[in-house]
NUBA-657515 format. One record per residue (C-alpha): y negated, x, z; residue in three letters. Coordinates in steps of 0.1 Angstrom, whole numbers, plus 2048, in hexadecimal, padded with zeros to 3 digits. Example, Ala and Ser with C-alpha at 12.3 -4.5 7.8 and 13.67 -1.06 7.14 Angstrom:
residues 2
+-----+-----+-----+-----+
:   y :   x :   z : res :
+-----+-----+-----+-----+
: 82D : 87B : 84E : ALA :
: 80B : 889 : 847 : SER :
+-----+-----+-----+-----+
This chain:
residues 99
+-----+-----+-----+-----+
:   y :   x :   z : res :
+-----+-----+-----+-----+
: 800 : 800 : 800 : UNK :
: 7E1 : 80D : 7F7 : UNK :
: 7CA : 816 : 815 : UNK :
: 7A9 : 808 : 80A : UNK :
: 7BA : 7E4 : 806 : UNK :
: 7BF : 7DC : 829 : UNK :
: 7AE : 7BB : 82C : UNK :
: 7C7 : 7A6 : 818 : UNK :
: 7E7 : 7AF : 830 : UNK :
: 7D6 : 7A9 : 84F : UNK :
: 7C5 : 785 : 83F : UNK :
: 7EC : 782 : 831 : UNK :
: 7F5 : 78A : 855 : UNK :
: 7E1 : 770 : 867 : UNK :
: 7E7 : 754 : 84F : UNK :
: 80E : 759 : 855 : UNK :
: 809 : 75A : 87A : UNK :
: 7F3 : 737 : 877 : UNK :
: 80E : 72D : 867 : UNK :
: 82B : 739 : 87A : UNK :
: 83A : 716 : 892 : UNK :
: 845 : 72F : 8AB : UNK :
: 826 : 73B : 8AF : UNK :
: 817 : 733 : 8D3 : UNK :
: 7F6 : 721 : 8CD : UNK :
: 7E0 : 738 : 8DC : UNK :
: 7ED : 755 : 8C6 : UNK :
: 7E6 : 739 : 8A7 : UNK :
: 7C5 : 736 : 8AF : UNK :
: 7B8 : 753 : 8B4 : UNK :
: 7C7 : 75E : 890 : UNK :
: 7B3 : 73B : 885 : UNK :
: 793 : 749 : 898 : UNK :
: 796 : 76A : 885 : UNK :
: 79D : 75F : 860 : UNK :
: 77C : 748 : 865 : UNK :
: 76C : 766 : 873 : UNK :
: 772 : 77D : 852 : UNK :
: 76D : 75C : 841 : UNK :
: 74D : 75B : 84C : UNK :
: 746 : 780 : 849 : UNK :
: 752 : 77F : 823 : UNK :
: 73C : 763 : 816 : UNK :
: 71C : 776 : 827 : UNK :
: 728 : 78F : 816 : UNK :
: 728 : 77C : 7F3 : UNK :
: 709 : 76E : 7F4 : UNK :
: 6F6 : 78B : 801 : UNK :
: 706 : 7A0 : 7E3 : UNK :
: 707 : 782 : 7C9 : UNK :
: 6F5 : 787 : 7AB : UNK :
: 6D7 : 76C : 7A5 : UNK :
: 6DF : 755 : 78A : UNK :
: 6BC : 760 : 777 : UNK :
: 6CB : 784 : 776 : UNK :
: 6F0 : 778 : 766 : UNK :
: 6DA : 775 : 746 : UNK :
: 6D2 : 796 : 72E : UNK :
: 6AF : 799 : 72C : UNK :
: 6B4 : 794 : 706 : UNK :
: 6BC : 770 : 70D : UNK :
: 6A1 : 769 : 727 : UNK :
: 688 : 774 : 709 : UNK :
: 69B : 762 : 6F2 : UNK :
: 69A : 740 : 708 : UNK :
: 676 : 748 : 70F : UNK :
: 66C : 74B : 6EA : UNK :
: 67F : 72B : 6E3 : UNK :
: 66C : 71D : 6FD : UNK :
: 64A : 728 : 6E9 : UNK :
: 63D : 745 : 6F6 : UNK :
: 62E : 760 : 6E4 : UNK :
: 644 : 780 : 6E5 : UNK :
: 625 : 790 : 701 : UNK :
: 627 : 772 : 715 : UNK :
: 64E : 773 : 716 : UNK :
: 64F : 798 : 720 : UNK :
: 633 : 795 : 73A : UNK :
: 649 : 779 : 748 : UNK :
: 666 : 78A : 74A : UNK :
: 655 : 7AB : 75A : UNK :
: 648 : 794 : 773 : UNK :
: 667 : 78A : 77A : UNK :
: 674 : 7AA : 77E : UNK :
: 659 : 7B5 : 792 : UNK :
: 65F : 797 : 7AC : UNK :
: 688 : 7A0 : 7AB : UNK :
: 680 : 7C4 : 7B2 : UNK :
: 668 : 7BA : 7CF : UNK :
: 681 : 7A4 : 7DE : UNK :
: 69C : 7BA : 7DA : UNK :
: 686 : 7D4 : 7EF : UNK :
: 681 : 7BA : 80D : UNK :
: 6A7 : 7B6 : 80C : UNK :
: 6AC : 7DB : 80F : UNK :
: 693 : 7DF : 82B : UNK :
: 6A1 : 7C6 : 841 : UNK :
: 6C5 : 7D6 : 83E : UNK :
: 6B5 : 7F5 : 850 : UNK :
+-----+-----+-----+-----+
């Protein structure tokens, strides 16, 4: 077994022993308190690291969409440097607060 994939044994682990009938109930519920536990911890995780839905797109399409929409090819790009600008701002505060 490889020794940076620990996680998924020990998850495995404590969903067999919630499972397990022979199990005595405090022993079961303190497996159920830990899998909510990482559950918990792994979706903080996801949508602190989760890319924003305006970044999934190239920025060929946004100035695609945005001449589509009617803008000159200056207003498009000063839009999407604006955007850029506020991601890269944000993205800053985020890093700041995790020191």
């Amino acid at each position: 077994m490889s020794e940076s994939n620990k996680l998924g044994p020990y998850i495995q682990r404590l969903m067999t022993t919630i499972l397990d009938k022979e199990q005595e109930e405090f022993v079961t519920n303190l497996a159920l308190s830990e899998l909510k536990r990482l559950n918990s911890d792994i979706h903080d995780f996801v949508i602190k690291n989760e890319v924003p839905e305006h970044e999934k797109h190239t920025e060929k399409e946004l100035l695609t969409e945005e001449r589509a929409k009617g803008y000159t090819k200056e207003q498009t790009k000063e839009w999407l440097d604006s955007v850029k600008n506020k991601q890269e701002k944000q993205d800053g505060k985020k890093w700041c607060k995790r020191l």
